[in-house]
N, C-alpha and C positions, 0 to 999 in steps of 0.2 A: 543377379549373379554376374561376376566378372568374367568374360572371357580371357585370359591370359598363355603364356605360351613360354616356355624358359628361354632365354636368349645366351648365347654362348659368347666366349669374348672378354669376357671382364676376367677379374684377376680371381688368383686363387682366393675359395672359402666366399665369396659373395654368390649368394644367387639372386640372379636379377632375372623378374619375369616381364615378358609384355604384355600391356592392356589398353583398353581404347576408354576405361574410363578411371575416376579414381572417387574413393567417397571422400565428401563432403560435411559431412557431421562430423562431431564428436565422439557420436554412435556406432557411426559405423567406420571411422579410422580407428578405434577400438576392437570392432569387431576385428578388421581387417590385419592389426597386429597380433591377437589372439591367434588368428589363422594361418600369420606365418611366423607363429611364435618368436616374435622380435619382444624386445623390454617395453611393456603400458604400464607398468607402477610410476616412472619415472623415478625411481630410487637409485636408477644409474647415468652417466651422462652420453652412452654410448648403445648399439646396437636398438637405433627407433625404426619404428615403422616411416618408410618412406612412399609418395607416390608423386613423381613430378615428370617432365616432360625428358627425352631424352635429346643431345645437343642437336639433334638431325632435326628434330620436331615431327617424329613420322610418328611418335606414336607415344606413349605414357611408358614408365618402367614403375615395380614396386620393388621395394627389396628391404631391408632389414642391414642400415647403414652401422659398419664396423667400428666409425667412428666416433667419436666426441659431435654432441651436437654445436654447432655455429652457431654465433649471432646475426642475423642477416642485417648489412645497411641499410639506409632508408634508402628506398627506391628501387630494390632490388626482388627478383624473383630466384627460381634456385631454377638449375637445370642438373643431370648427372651424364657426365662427359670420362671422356678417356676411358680408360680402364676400369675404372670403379670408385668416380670420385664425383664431390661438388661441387658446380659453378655458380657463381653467382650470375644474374641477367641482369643487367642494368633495364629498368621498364621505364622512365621518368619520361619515354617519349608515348606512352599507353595513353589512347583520348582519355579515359579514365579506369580509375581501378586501381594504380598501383602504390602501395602503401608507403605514406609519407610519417612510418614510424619504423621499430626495430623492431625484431621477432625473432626467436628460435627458429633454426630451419625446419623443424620437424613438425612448426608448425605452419607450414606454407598452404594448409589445406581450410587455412581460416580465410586465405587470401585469391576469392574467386578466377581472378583475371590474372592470375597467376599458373590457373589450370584450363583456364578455356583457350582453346587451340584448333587452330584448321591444320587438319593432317595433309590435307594436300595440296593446300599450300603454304607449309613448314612454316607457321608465324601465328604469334599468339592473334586471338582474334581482335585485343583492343591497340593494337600497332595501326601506325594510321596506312590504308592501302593494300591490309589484307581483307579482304572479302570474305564473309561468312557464310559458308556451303551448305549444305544439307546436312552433310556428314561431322561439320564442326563438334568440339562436344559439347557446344551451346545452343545449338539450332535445333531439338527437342523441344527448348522452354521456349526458344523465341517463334516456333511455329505454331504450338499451341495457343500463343498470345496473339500471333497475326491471326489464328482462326476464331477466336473467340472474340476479338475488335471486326470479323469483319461477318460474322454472324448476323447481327441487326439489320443493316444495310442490307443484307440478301433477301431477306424475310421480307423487307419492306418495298424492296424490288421486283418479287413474285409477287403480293399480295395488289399490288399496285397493277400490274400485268394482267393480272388474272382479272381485276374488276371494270378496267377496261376495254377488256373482251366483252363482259357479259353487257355492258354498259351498247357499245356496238352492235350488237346481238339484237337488244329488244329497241334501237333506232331502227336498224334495219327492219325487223319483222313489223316493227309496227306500222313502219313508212308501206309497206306491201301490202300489210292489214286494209288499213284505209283505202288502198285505189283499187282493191279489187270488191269485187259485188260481196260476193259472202261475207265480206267484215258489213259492208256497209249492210246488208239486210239484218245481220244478226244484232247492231249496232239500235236499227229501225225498231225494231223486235223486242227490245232491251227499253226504248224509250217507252213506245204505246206499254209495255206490261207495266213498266211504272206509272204509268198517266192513270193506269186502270186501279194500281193500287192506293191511291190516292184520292179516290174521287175524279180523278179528271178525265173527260168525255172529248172527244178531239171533234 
């Protein structure tokens, strides 16, 4: 579930809320114009479901755009600035990610690196020089992945630790076994029983 909040500011008749994430499906940018009953038939070319970053980059806005939808250029993301409008973001400097075709703005939600963003420090996160924080809204997937690459290597770091102990364990005791009497007598003890079980007579 989205946490969101109405933001005040923009022009009359737009309600724009804020949120720290936006969906990603089909699924559920369906659900999520249901929710703010904006037009999902697409039988209109105006009032879509929108969710994209807002010019500041502090945070996502969703809203239910008044307008005619855009064709986005290649190379471009969308941001929503001013009053209550669309900008386009030129990304062609993204290490990767940004789309080197056309798209409807309203579909900006196809286009990953178009939504992944560091809130605090106001830049998408595939800009070369922004750093990916904890609170990015990528750093969810990419910590589950640092912890699931770095699973194996722990296990085999314990497991290696631990058998070196025991390994040291029975050097030592055994090393003190031997030079004390009681190893050596029960040792002695241990041979003639065998000698006896065998036949052998000393």
């Amino acid at each position: 579930m989205m946490l969101r909040s109405k933001v005040p500011g923009y022009r009359e008749g737009l309600n724009v809320y804020q949120t720290f994430t936006c969906p990603r499906t089909d699924s559920a940018w369906t659900s999520a114009s249901l929710r703010m009953n904006c037009n999902v038939e697409g039988d209109q070319p105006f009032n879509h479901y929108y969710c994209i970053p807002n010019a500041e980059r502090t945070h996502f806005v969703e809203f239910c755009y008044d307008r005619a939808s855009l064709k986005t250029e290649i190379g471009n993301c969308w941001e929503f600035g001013g009053i209550g409008y669309l900008n386009q973001v030129d990304c062609t400097n993204f290490v990767k990610g940004c789309p080197d075709f056309t798209y409807l703005s309203e579909r900006v939600y196809k286009i990953p690196a178009c939504l992944d963003l560091n809130f605090p420090g106001r830049c998408f996160t595939e800009e070369p020089g922004c750093t990916v924080l904890k609170n990015s809204t990528n750093a969810q997937a990419n910590n589950q992945t640092n912890a699931d690459a770095s699973l194996h290597p722990g296990l085999v770091a314990l497991i290696t630790s631990v058998l070196t102990a025991l390994i040291l364990l029975v050097v030592v005791f055994g090393t003190k076994c031997l030079r004390s009497k009681l190893c050596s007598d029960g040792i002695t003890k241990l041979i003639l029983a065998s000698g006896t079980d065998t036949g052998y007579e000393p």
